[in-house]
ZAKOL-550830 format. One record per residue (C-alpha): residue in one letter; x, y, z. Coordinates in steps of 0.1 Angstrom, whole numbers, plus 2048, in hexadecimal, padded with zeros to 3 digits. Layout:
% ZAKOL-550830
AXYZ;...
% end
This chain:
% ZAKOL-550830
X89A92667A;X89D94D680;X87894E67B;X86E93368F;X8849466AD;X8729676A3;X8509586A5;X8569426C1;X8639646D4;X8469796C6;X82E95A6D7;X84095A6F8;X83C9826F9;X8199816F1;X81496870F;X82497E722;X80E99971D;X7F1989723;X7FB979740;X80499A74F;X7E49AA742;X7CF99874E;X7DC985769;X7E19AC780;X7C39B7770;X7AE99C77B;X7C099B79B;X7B99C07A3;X7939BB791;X78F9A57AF;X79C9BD7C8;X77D9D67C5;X7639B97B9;X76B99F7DB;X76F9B37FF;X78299780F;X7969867F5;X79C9A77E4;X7B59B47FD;X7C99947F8;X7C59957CF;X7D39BB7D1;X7F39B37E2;X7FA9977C8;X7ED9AE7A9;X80D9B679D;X82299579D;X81398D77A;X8229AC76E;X84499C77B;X83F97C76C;X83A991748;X85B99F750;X86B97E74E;X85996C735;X85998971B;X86E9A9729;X8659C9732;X8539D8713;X83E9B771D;X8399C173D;X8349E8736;X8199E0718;X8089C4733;X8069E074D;X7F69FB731;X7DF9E0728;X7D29D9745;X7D0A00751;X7B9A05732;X7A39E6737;X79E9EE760;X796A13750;X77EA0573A;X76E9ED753;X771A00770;X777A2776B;X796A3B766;X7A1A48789;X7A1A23794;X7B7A19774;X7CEA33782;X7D0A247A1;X7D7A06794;X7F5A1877D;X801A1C7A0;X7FBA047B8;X8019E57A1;X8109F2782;X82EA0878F;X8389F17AA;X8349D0796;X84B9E2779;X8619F1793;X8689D77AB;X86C9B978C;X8889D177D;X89B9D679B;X8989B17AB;X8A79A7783;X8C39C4789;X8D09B37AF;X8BF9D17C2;X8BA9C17E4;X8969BA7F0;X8969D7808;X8A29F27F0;X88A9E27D1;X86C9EB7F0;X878A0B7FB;X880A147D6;X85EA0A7C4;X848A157E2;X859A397DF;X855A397B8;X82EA2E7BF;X827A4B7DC;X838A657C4;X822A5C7A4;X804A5A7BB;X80CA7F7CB;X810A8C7A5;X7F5A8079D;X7DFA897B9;X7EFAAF7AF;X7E4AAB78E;X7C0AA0797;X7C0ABF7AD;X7CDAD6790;X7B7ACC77B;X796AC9791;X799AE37A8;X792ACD7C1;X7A1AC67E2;X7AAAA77E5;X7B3AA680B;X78BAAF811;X784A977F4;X796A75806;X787A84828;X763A8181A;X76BA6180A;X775A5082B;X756A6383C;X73EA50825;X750A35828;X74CA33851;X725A3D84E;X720A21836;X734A0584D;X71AA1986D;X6FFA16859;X7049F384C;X7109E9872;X6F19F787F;X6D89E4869;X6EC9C0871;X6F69C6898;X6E79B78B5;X6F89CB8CE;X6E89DC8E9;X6E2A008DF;X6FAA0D8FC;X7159FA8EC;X70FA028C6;X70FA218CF;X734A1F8DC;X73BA0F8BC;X72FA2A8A4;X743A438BC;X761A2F8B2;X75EA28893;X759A5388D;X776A588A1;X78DA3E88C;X780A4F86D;X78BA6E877;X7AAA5E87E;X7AEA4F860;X7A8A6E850;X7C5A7885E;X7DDA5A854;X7D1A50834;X7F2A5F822;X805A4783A;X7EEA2B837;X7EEA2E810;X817A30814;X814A0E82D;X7FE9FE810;X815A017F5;X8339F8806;X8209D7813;X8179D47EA;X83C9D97E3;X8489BF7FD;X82F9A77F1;X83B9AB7CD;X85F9A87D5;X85F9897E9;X8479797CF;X8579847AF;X87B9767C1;X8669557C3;X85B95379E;X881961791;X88F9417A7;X877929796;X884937777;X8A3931781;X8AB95777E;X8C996479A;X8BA97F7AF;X8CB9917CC;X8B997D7EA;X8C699380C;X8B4984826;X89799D83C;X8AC995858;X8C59B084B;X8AE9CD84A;X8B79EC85A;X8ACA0C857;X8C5A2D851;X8D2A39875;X8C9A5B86A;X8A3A5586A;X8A5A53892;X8A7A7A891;X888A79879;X876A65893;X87DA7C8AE;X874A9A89A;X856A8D894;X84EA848B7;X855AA88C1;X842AB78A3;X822AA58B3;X822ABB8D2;X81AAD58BA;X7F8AE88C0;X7F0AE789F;X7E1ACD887;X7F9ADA868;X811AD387C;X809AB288E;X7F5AA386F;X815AA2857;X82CA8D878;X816A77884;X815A6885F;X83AA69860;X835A5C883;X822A3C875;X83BA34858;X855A3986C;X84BA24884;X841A0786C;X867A0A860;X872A07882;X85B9E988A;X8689D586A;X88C9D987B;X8819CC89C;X8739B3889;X8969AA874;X8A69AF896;X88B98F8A7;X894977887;X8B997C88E;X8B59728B0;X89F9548A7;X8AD94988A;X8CD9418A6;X8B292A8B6;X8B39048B0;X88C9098B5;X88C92A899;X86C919889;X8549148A5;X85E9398B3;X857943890;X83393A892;X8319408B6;X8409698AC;X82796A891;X80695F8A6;X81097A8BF;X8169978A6;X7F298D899;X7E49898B9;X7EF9A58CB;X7F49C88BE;X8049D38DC;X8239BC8D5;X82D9D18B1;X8329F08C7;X84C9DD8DC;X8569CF8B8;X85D9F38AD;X872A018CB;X8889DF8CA;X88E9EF8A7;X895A0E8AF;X8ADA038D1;X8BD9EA8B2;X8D9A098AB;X8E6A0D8CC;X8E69E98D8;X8EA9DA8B5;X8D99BA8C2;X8E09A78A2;X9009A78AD;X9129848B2;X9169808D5;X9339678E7;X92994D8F7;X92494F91B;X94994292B;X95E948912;X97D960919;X97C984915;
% end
C-alpha cells in the first residue's frame, strides 16, 4: 500500500513538473513567436508554475521553472532564458508561496514585483561587470532600432500624405526618446501588471482546489501615507536643470503615480459597489478608462485626495440626526 502511495505521489509530481515546464514555457515561447497574442500569453506565463505548486509542491514548482529556463535557453538564447528566470519564474514561485502562506493579494504584488526588479537590477550589474558594457546605452540603442524598424516598416505600408507621415515619424522619435527615458519604470509597471495577473489567477485555481487563500478584496488598497512626501519630492526634483537629476524622478514620478491611480481606482469600486446598479457602472467605468486616457489622471489625483477626505468612508444618510 506504502508503495502504491509512493508511486502514485512520485506520478502526481512528475505531472506537476511537466505541466509547469511546459505549460510557462510554451506560454512565454509564444510571447516572442506571436506579436499580438504574445503580450496576453506573457501575463499568464507563470500561472502553470502555480498550479505545479499545488499539484506537486515547491521542489515541483522550482525544478519546472529550471526546466523550462534551460529549454527557452536552448531554443531561444541565454539572456532571454534569464528574462524568463525573472519575469515568469520568480514571480510565479514567489507569488504561489505567499498566496498558500495568507499574504494578502496586494502585499503578494508589491512583494514578488520588488523581488523580480532586484534580481533584474543584479543581474543587469552583472552583465555590466562582466561585459564592460553600458547597459543604459545598450537598452537606448535597442529602443532606437526598434523605432527605425516600426518608421521603416510604417513607411513602406502607409498611405498618408507625406506632410502627415512626416508628423508621425517626428513622433514616434520623440516617444522613443521618451521611452528611453522610462523604460526602468515601464519594465517596473510590466512586472507588477505580471504579478497582479498571477495573483488574481493563481487565487482562482487554489479555490477550484478547494485550497483557503487570504481573498482581501482590491477595494481595500491603499497605499502608505508616507509615499505622498515621495511624490512631492519627486515633483520638485523635476524642476531640476539637469537630466541626472530629473531622469531618476520622473520614473519615480510614473510608478508613483500608477500606485496612486490603483487607489483612486479602489476608492471608485467602493463607491460603486454601494450602488444597486454597481454592475452596469462597472462596465460603464471600464469603457471610459479604455477610452479615454485623460480620465486615469483624474483617477490618480482622487487617489491621492483619498487620505485627507478618506472617501471610502461610510457616509450617514442624508436626514439622519447629528
Amino acid at each position: 500500500m506504502e508503495e502504491t502511495i509512493k508511486q502514485s505521489n512520485g506520478g502526481q509530481v512528475l505531472v506537476a513538473v511537466l505541466i509547469g515546464a511546459v505549460g510557462s514555457g510554451l506560454l512565454f515561447s509564444a510571447s516572442l513567436a506571436v506579436p499580438i497574442f504574445g503580450f496576453i500569453s506573457a501575463l499568464l506565463a507563470p500561472l502553470p508554475l502555480g498550479l505545479a505548486r499545488i499539484r506537486g509542491g515547491i521542489a515541483a514548482a522550482g525544478f519546472a521553472t529550471i526546466l523550462a529556463t534551460l529549454l527557452i535557453a536552448i531554443l531561444f538564447s541565454p539572456p532571454v532564458a534569464a528574462w524568463y528566470a525573472v519575469q515568469c519564474g520568480l514571480v510565479g514561485l514567489t507569488v504561489a508561496e505567499l498566496v498558500l502562506k495568507g499574504v494578502t493579494p496586494a502585499r503578494t504584488i508589491l512583494w514578488s514585483t520588488a523581488l523580480a526588479v532586484s534580481l533584474s537590477a543584479i543581474m543587469i550589474l552583472i552583465f555590466s561587470l562582466s561585459t564592460g558594457a553600458n547597459f543604459q546605452s545598450f537598452a537606448q540603442k535597442e529602443i532606437t532600432d526598434g523605432i527605425n524598424q516600426a518608421i521603416k516598416l510604417y513607411e513602406k505600408q502607409s498611405t498618408l500624405p507625406a506632410n502627415d507621415l512626416e508628423t508621425l515619424k517626428q513622433g514616434m522619435v520623440k516617444a522613443g526618446k521618451l521611452i528611453s527615458r522610462i523604460y526602468p519604470a515601464l519594465a517596473t509597471v510590466n512586472l507588477a501588471l505580471i504579478s497582479m495577473i498571477s495573483v488574481f489567477g493563481f487565487i482562482k485555481i487554489a479555490a477550484r482546489q478547494s485550497i483557503p487563500v487570504n481573498k482581501t478584496e482590491f477595494k481595500e488598497f491603499r497605499t502608505p501615507p508616507v509615499m505622498v512626501w515621495a511624490l512631492i519630492i519627486s515633483g520638485f526634483c523635476m524642476l531640476a536643470p539637469t537630466k541626472l537629476v530629473t531622469t531618476p524622478a520622473l520614473n519615480i514620478l510614473i510608478l508613483l503615480c500608477v500606485l496612486y491611480f490603483m487607489q483612486g481606482l479602489a476608492v471608485l469600486l467602493t463607491t460603486i459597489n454601494r450602488s444597486n446598479f454597481s454592475g452596469i457602472l462597472k462596465v460603464i467605468m471600464s469603457v471610459l478608462i479604455l477610452t479615454q486616457p485623460y480620465l486615469a489622471g483624474i483617477i490618480c489625483i482622487i487617489g491621492i485626495f483619498d487620505y485627507w477626505a478618506d472617501f471610502r468612508l461610510p457616509r450617514k444618510p442624508q436626514g439622519e440626526n447629528l
